[in-house]
Each structure stands twice: as structure tokens, then as C-alpha cells.
C-alpha positions in Angstrom: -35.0 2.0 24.8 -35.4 1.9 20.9 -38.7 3.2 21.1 -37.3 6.5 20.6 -35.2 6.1 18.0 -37.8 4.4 15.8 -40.8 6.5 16.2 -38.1 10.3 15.3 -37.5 7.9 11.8 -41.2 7.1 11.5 -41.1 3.2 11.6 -43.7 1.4 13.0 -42.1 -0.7 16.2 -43.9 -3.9 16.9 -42.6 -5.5 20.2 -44.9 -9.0 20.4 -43.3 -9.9 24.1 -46.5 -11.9 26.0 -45.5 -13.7 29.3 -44.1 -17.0 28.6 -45.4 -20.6 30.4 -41.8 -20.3 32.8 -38.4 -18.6 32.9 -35.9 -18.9 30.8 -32.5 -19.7 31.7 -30.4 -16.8 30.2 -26.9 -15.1 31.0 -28.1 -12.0 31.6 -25.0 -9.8 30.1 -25.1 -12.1 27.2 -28.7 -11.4 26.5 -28.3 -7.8 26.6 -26.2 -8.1 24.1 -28.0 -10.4 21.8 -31.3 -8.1 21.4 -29.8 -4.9 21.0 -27.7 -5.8 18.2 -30.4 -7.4 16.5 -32.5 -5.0 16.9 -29.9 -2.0 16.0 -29.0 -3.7 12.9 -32.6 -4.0 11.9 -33.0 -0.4 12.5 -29.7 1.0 10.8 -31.2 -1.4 6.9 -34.5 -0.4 7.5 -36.4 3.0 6.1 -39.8 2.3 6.0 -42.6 0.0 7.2 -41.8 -1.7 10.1 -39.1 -3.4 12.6 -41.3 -5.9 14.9 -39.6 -8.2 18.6 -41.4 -10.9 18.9 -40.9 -13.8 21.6 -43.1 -17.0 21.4 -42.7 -20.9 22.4 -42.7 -23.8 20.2 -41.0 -27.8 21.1 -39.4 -27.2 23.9 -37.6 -23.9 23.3 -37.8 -20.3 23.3 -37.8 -18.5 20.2 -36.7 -14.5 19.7 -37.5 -13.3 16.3 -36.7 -9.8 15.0 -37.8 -8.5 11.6 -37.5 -5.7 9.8 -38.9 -4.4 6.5 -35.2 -3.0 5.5 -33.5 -3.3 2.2 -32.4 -7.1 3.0 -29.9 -9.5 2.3 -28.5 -10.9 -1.5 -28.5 -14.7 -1.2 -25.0 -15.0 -1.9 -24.1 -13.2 1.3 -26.4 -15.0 4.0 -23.9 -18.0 4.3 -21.4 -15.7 5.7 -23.3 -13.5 7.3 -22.8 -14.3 10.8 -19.0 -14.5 9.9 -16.3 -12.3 12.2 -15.8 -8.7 9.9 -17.9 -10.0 6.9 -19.7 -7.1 5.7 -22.4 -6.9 2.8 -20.4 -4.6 0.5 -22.5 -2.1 -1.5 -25.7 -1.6 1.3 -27.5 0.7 1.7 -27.8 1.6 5.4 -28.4 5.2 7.7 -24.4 4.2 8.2 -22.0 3.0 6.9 -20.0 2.4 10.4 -19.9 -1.2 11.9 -16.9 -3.3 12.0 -18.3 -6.9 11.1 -18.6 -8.4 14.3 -21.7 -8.0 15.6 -23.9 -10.8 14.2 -20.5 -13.0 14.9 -21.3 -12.2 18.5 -25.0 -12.6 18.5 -24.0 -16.1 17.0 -21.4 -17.2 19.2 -23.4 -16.2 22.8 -26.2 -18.1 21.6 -24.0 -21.2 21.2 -23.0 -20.7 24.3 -26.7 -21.3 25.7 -27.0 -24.4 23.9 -29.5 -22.3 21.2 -29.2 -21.5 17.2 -29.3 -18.4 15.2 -30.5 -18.8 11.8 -31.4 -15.9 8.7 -34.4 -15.3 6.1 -34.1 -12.1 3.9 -35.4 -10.9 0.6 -33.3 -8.2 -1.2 -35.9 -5.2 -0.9 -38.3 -7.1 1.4 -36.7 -6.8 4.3 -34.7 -9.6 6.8 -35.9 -11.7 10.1 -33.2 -13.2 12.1 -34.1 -16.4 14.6 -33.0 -17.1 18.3 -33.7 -20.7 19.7 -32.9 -21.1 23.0 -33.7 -24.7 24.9 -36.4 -24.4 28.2 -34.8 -25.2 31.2 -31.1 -25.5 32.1 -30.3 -29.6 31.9 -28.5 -28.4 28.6 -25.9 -25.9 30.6 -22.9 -26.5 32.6 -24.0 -26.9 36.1 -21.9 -24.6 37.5 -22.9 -21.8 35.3 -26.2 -21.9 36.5 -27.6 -19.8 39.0 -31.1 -20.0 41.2 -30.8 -16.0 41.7 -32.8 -14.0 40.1 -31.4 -11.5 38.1 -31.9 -7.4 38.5 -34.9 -6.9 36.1 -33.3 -3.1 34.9 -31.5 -2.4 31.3 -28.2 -2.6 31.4 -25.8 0.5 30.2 -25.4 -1.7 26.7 -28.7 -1.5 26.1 -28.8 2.3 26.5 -25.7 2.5 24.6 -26.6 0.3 21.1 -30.4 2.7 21.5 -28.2 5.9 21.9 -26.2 5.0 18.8 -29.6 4.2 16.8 -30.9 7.3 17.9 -27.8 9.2 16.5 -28.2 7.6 13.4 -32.0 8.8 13.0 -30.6 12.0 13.8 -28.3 11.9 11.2 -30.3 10.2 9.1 -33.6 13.2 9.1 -31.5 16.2 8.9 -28.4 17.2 6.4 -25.9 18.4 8.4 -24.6 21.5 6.3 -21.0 21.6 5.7 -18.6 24.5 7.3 -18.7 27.6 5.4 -15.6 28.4 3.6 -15.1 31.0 6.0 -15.5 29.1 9.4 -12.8 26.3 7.2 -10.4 28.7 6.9 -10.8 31.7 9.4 -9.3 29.1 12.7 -6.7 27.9 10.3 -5.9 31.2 8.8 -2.0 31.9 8.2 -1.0 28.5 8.5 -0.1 26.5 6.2 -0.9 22.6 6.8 -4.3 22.0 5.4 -6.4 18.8 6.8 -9.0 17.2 4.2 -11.2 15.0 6.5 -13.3 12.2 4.7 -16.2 10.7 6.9 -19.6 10.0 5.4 -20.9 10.1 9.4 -22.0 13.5 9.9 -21.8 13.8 13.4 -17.9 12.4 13.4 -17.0 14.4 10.6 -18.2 17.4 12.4 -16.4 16.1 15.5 -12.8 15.6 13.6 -13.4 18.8 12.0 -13.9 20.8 14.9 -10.8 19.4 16.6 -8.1 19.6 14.0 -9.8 23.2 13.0 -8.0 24.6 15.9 -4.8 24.0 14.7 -5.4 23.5 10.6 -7.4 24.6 7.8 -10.3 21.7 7.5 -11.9 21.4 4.5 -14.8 18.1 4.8 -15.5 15.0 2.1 -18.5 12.7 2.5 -16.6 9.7 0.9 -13.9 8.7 -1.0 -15.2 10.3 -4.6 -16.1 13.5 -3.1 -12.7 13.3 -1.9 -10.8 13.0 -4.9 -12.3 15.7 -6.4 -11.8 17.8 -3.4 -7.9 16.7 -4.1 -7.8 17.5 -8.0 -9.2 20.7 -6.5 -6.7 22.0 -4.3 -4.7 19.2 -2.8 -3.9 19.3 0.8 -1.2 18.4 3.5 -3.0 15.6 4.5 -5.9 13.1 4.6 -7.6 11.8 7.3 -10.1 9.2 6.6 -12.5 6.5 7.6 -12.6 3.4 6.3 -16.2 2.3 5.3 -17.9 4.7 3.6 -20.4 4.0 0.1 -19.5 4.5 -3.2 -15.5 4.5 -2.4 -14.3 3.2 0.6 -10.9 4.7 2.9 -8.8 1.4 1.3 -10.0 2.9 -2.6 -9.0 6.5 -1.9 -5.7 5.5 -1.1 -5.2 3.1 -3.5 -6.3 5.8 -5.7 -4.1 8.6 -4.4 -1.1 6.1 -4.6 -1.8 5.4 -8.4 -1.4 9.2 -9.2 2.0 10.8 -9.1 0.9 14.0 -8.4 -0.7 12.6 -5.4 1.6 9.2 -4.8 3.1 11.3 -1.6 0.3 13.1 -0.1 -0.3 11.7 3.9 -3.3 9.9 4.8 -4.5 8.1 8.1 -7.2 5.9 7.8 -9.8 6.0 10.8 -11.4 2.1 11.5 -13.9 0.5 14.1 -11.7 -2.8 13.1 -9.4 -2.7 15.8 -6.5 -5.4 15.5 -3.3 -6.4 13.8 -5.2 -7.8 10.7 -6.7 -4.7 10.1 -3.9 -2.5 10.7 -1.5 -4.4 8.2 -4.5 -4.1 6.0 -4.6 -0.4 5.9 -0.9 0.0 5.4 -0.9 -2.5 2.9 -2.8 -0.2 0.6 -0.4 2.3 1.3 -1.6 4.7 4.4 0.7 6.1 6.5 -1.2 5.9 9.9 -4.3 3.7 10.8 -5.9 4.7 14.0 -8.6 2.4 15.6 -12.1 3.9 17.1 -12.9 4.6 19.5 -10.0 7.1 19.3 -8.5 9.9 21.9 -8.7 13.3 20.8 -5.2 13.8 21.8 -3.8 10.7 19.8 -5.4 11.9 16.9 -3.4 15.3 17.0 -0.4 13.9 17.5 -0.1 11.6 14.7 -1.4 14.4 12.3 0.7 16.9 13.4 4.2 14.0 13.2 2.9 13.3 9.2 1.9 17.0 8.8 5.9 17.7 9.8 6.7 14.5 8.1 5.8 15.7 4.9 7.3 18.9 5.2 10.9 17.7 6.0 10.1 15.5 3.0 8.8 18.5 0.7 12.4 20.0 2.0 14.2 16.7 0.8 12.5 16.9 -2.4 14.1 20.7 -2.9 17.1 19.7 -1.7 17.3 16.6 -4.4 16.0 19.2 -7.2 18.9 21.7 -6.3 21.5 19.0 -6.1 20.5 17.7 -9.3 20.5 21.1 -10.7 24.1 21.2 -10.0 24.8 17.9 -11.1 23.2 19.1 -14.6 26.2 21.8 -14.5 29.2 19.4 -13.2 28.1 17.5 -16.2 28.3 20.3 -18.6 31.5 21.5 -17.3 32.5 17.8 -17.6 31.4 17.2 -20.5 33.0 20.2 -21.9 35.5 21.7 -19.7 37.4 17.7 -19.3 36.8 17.0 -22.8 38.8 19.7 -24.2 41.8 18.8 -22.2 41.9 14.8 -22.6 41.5 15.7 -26.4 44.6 17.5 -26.5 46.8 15.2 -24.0 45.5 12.1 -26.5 46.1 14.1 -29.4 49.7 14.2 -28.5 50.8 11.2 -27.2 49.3 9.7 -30.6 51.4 12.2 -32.6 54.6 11.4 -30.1 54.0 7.2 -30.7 53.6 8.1 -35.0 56.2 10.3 -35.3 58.9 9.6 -32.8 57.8 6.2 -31.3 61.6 4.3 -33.1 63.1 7.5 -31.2 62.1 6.0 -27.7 63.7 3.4 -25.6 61.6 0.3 -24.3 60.5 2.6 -20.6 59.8 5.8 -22.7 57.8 3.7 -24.9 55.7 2.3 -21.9 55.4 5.3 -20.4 53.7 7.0 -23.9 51.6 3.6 -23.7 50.5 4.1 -19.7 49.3 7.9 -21.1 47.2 6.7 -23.8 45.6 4.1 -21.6 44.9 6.5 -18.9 43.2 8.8 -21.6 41.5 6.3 -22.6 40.4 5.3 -18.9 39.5 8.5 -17.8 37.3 9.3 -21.4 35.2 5.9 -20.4 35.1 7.1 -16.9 33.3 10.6 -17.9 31.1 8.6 -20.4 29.8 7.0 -17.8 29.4 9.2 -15.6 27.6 11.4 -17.8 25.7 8.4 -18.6 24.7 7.9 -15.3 24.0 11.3 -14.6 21.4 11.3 -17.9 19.5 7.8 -16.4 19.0 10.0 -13.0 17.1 12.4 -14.1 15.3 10.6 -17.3 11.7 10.1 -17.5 10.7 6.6 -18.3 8.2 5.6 -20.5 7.0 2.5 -20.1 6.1 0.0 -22.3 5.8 -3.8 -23.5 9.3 -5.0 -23.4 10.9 -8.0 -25.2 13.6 -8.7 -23.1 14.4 -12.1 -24.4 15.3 -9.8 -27.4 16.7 -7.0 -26.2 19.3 -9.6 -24.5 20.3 -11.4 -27.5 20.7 -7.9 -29.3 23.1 -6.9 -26.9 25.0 -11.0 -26.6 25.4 -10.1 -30.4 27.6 -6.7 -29.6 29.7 -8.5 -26.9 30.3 -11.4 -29.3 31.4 -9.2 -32.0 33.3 -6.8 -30.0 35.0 -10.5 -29.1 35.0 -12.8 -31.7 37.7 -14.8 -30.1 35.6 -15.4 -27.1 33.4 -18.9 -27.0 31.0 -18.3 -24.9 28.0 -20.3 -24.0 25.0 -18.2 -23.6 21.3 -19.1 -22.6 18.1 -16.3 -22.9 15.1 -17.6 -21.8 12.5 -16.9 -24.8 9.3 -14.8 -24.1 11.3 -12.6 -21.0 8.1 -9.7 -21.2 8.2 -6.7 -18.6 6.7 -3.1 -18.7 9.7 -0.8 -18.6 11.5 1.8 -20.2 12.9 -0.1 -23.7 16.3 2.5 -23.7 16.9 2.3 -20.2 16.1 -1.2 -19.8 19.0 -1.6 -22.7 21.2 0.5 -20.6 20.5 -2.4 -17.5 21.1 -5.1 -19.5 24.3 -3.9 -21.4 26.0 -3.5 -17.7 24.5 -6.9 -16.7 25.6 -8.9 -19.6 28.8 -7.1 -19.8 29.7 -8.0 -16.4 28.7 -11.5 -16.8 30.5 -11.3 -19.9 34.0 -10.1 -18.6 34.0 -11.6 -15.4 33.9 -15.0 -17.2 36.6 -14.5 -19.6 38.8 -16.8 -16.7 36.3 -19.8 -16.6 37.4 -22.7 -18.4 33.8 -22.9 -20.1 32.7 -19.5 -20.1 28.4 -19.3 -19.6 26.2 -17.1 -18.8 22.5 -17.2 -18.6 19.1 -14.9 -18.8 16.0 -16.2 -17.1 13.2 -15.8 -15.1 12.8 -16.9 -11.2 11.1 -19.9 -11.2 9.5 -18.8 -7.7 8.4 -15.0 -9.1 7.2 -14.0 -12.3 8.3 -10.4 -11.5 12.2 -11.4 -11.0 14.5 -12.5 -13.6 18.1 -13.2 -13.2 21.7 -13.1 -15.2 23.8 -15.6 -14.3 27.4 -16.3 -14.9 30.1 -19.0 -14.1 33.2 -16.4 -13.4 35.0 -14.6 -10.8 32.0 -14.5 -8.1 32.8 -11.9 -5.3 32.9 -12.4 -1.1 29.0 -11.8 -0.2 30.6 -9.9 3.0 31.3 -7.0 0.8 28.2 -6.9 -1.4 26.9 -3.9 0.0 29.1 -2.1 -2.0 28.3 -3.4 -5.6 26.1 -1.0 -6.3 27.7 2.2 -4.9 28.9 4.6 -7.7 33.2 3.8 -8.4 33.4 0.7 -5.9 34.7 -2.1 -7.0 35.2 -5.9 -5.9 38.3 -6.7 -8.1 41.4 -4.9 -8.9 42.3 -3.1 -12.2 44.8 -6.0 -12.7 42.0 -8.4 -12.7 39.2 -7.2 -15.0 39.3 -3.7 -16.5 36.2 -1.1 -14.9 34.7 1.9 -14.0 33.2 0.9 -11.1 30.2 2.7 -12.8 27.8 0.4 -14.4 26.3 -1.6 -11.4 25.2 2.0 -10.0 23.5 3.0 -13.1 22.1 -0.8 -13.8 20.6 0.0 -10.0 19.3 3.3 -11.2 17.6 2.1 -13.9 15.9 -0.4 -11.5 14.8 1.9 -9.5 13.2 4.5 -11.8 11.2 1.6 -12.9 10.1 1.4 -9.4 11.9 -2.3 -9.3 14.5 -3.6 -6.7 17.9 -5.6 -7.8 20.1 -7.4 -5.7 23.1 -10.2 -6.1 24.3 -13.8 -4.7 27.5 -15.0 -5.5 30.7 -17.2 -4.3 34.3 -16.2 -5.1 35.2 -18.5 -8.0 32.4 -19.6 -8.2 30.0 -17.1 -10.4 27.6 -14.6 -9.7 23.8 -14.0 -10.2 22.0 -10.8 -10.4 18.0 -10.5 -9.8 16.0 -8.1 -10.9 12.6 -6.9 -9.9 10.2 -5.0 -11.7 6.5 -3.9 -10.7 4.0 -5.2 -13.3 3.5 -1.7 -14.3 6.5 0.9 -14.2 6.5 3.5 -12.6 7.4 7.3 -14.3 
């Protein structure tokens, strides 16, 4: 069934098969899958020279040997060799397909006839794999074994695994060209989803192409590099690609998509002969949107192309939405800054002139009433500070860099203790607090954080608050205090822009600064989030990515 196969890729086939002394005692299905994928795998690491199937006797067992002449095997790789989904990374084969499993097979049905499978290889010299099998059947179950005789013709897995080497010679002889620019774009033309499909098989990157052609514009990559520059090139709608290919693999493109901003967003599916869970998580892990096991159904494919394809455009709408709303929060906080400015000025201007120059005129209500408009002046002028402040940390780029925390913390401990002299409050930074951030923004964070901490344990007979790092996650660090706490139930609002857990009565506030501290955490690409008790303290963690984002 090879024969074929091996003669169109010029490799001399040596099949060394005489008539043995007796039977041998063999599952039949079992067998027919032991050969075949020895002797496909020789065939898919081997270029020249020769593959040779030998079967001989020696002590009481049967031995199948197949060699080949192929690239071979590094030493550090043949102890796992014959391990579920271990693949030699970096070989050189006529494909790069395969999912791992199929010398774990080979290994496991020979155990299961009592035999042994065992590996010699020399990188560049080519590899010979070993199959003993014991004579007779005392070593087997006895109700396994059968006195029938079995049906002497190949089986359809034979023809199958000799098919599939005969599509790799194929492959293998003749360049497949690529679609012209014109066939890429002339089923496609007018519409504006374009597909980039990544495959270094010919014959299934022809396949995808020709199916998604008749509803996109397909433009081809034979591996993961080819496809990046495709990308810098003219970037598409989305990616659809395999998994193992040579020089950079499905799991590096979109790793290195995902490191790029200008391509952090783009779509990509991730086609894989590893079906299973494991695998699945393993391709979202690296940030895919889809992965799609083969063998796949032309129709499923579509669908989830077309769902990401309109995916991405509601998201492209989202995006102009945000970039008009922000737009017209840049002029709200002109007019703000501006138009309420003027007005407050005034109103403060004159209250202070009514308290200099005709404060002994009032009585004790008129002189609480001229004290109620200065403090609501002076209210609503924090209030537009900070929301101008907020608005400026929304749409700020940050530039990240090595951050001293630890110092950065005690700067800020030093404004809040003079801006309080009176205060005694114990406070505890943990030195060498280093993160990649944004230094101004991460000031901004901290200045809310400590404040808090600061204010709402003005109450608490011993007044502390702490700076550290989560002992469990060198990522997180926390600010701690011993003050007013808050009810859990109602921490989903904490970081919603003017709520606010405690009364103007209680502790003075905006209801402004845990919004912008969770702004700042989230242009770093970071995550924050609280635990507290009423009267019993609070603690804020944050955490931020190794590396910031921009």
C-alpha cells in the first residue's frame, strides 16, 4: 500500500518479510495499526536513501523492525518519544501535521500483546524502531484468544495512513503556487471582511482557501513568519491558522499578534489535529479566539468565521463609539473647566468679601449660612478637579517604566502627614515595592489609596495603615488600613464614579478617587479589587502585569 508513495518520492523500499517457522498470535485491528504508523512516520523524516520492513525470529519472539534513512532523532528526545503529544520540536519532516500520538499508540497496543517497542536513531543517519512480540499465546488472556483465522485483506487503516503518505509525496515534489492576486480578490470583491489563512500544508491551505473564497477575500501564509509580514502588510479581518507549522508555530503568531497593539485585537482561530480539552484551553491560553479540532466540517468552519468576522465589526463600532464619546467628554471638560470655573470664582469671590467686610453685621444663622456657601464652593471646585482629573487619566497614554513604589508611597505618607501634622499615624511601606507602570499615574493611584486609608482611619484609636506586597503573588500588592471598613454587600459600587459607602457627615468625598485609582489600574492593563469589615478596616489589592501595557 506504501509502495506507491515511496517509489513517486524516489526512496528505495526494502520490505524483508520471509515466512516465519508458525503464526503469530496478533489482534488483527491492532496490528494494522502498528505497521502503518511506523512505517508512515518513517516515510514523512525520510528524503533520501531508504525506508526498509523487516520481520525475523530470535528467542522465542517475533521481531518487526522498521528503518529509515530519515533525518533522525536528537538523544535528548528518545526518552519521550513514545510519550502521548510529545513532539520533536524544530524537525524537519514532508509535514509538519501529526498530533503526538501516534508512537504512544504503537507503544501501548504492543503492551497489550505482551511485546516491547524500543528506538535507535542518529541525528542525520536516520531511525529504526523495534517490535517484540512473544510466539505463541500462553502470555494472553485466554479469552482474547481466538482459533479463527483472520481475513488475510488490508484493512481501510491501512489504505488510509498510505493515502495520507502518498499526499505528502505529492505535496512534497511539486510547489503548489499560490492564488494569484486576482483569483484572491475577484470571489471576495466588494466585501469587506478579509480572511488571512496560515497552513504550511499545501493541499489544506488550498482547501480552506477555496471555501472561505466564496464568501471573503483569502489571501494565503505558509507559517507563522510569512504571516506576520503578510499582517504588517495589510492586516486583515481575521486569521485562521494551524497549529504546527516550522519556523513559527499557530501558538507564536498569536502570541505575537497579542504583543503588538496595532494587532492586540485582530481575530484568529487556530486549526489543531490535538483534539481535547487540554488542547483547547492551550490555544486560548495564548490568546485565540476560536480553536477548531481536525478533522473539521466545512460548515463549522464558516460559521465560526463569519460569528468573529461580525464580532469584530460590532467591536470596531464599539471602538467608534468610545472615540466619539470621549471626544465629547474632551468638550464637557473644557466647558467645565471653563464655563463652571468662571461662575464658582465669582460666587467665592463674594461670599469672601461678604465674611471680611460685613461678617460682625451678621447674626449667628446668617453667619452659617455665608459658611455653608463657602464650603459648597469649595466642594463643588474639588469635585470638578477631579473630575477633570479623571477625565485626563482616561484618555492618557502610559509610559511605562521601572517604578519604586516603596518610594513613591512614602513621598506621598510625607504630604498627608504634613497636610496633618496633628495626626499620629502609624504607617508601614514595604521596602523594594518595584512594578513597570506609568510613574505620574501610578502617583495618581497611590495618592487616592493612601488618602483613603488615611482619612478613613482618622476614628481608630491607633490609626495604621500599611503598603505591602501579597505574600501569595509577586504581581499584587495591597494598602491596608485599620478604619471605618465598609459592608462587602455593597462593594460593587466602590469603584463606580460619585458612589459612595459613607455619608458626608462621616468622612468628607467626592466619591471620585476609587474610580480614577481603578482607571489607572486598568490602563496599566492591571485589575484591583477590595476586602473589608465595617469597623473593622479595609484592604485594597492591586494587580499589575509584569509589563504595562500602553
Amino acid at each position: 500500500m506504501f509502495q506507491s508513495a515511496v517509489d513517486k518520492a524516489g526512496i528505495q523500499f526494502v520490505i524483508d518479510c520471509p515466512r516465519l517457522s508458525e503464526p503469530a498470535w496478533v489482534d488483527r485491528d491492532m496490528w494494522e495499526k502498528i505497521v502503518p504508523n511506523l512505517v508512515s512516520n518513517a516515510f514523512k523524516f525520510t528524503f533520501t536513501g531508504q525506508i526498509a520492513v523487516r520481520v525475523r525470529e530470535e528467542s522465542g519472539r517475533f521481531v518487526l523492525e522498521v528503518a529509515d534513512q530519515g533525518v533522525g532523532i536528537p538523544e535528548p528526545e528518545l526518552p519521550r518519544i513514545f510519550e502521548r503529544f510529545h513532539r520533536v520540536a524544530g524537525t524537519v519532516g514532508r509535514t509538519h501535521e501529526g498530533t503526538g500520538i501516534g508512537l504512544s499508540l504503537v507503544r501501548e497496543l504492543v503492551e497489550l500483546h505482551g511485546g516491547t517497542v524500543d528506538v535507535e536513531s542518529v541525528v542525520g543517519r536516520g531511525t529504526t524502531f523495534r517490535v517484540g512480540v512473544p510466539k505463541g499465546y500462553a502470555h494472553l488472556p485466554a479469552d482474547a484468544v481466538s482459533q479463527e483465522p483472520v481475513d488475510p485483506r488490508t484493512s481501510r487503516d491501512v489504505a488510509a495512513h498510505a493515502a495520507e503518505a502518498a499526499r505528502w509525496a505529492r505535496t512534497s515534489q511539486t510547489t503548489l503556487p499560490p492564488p494569484s492576486a486576482e483569483a484572491a480578490t475577484s470571489a471576495g470583491r466588494g466585501r469587506s471582511a478579509r480572511v488571512l489563512v496560515v497552513d504550511d500544508n499545501a493541499d489544506l491551505r488550498r482547501y480552506v482557501s477555496e471555501l472561505l473564497s466564496k464568501h471573503y477575500d483569502v489571501t494565503t501564509a505558509e507559517d507563522g513568519l510569512a504571516a506576520l509580514d503578510s499582517i504588517r502588510a495589510s492586516a486583515p479581518d481575521i486569521v485562521v491558522s494551524d497549529v504546527m507549522m516550522p519556523r513559527l508555530d499557530g501558538f507564536g503568531l498569536v502570541r505575537e499578534l497579542r504583543k503588538n497593539p496595532e494587532t492586540a485585537s485582530l481575530p484568529t482561530i487556530l486549526l489543531s489535529a490535538r483534539a481535547g480539552e487540554e488542547s483547547a484551553i492551550e490555544g486560548l491560553d495564548v490568546g485565540s479566539d476560536d480553536y477548531l479540532a481536525k478533522p473539521f466540517s466545512a460548515r463549522e468552519l464558516l460559521a465560526r468565521v463569519r460569528t468573529h468576522v461580525e464580532l469584530a465589526r460590532v467591536r470596531r463600532e464599539w471602538v467608534a463609539e468610545l472615540e466619539r464619546t470621549n471626544r465629547e467628554l474632551d468638550a464637557f471638560s473644557f466647558s467645565v473647566s471653563h464655563d463652571l470655573r468662571a461662575p464658582l470664582r465669582a460666587i467665592n469671590g463674594f461670599a469672601n468679601a461678604l465674611a471680611e467686610d460685613y461678617g460682625d453685621i451678621f447674626d449667628e444663622p446668617g453667619k452659617k449660612f455665608l459658611t455653608s456657601i463657602l464650603n459648597g464652593v469649595r466642594r463643588m471646585t474639588s469635585l470638578i478637579d477631579h473630575l477633570l482629573g479623571l477625565a485626563r487619566i482616561t484618555r492618557a497614554p502610559v509610559s511605562a517604566h521601572r517604578v519604586d513604589l516603596s518610594a513613591l508611597a512614602a513621598s506621598v505618607v510625607s504630604d498627608l502627614r504634613r497636610s496633618e501634622p496633628e495626626r499620629a499615624v502609624t504607617v508601614d511601606i514595604e521596602d523594594g515595592l518595584v512594578v513597570s507602570g506609568d510613574r505620574e499615574l501610578l502617583r495618581v493611584a497611590l495618592v487616592n489609596l493612601l488618602g483613603n486609608a488615611w482619612k478613613y482611619s482618622a476614628r481608630a484609636e491607633r490609626s495604621r495603615v500599611e503598603l505591602r506586597r501579597d505574600p501569595d503573588d509577586e504581581t499584587t500588592f495591597f494598602v491596608r488600613d485599620n478604619g471605618a471598613g465598609f459592608d462587602m454587600s455593597r462593594a460593587d459600587l466602590l469603584f463606580a464614579p460619585f458612589q459612595r459607602l459613607h455619608s458626608s457627615d462621616e468622612f468628607e468625598g467626592t466619591g471620585i478617587g476609587l474610580a480614577t485609582v481603578q482607571r489607572v489600574v486598568a490602563r496599566h492593563g492591571g485589575r484591583i479589587w477590595a476586602n473589608a469589615a465595617v469597623g473593622r478596616g479595609a484592604t485594597f489589592f492591586v494587580s499589575l502585569p509584569a509589563r504595562a501595557s500602553t
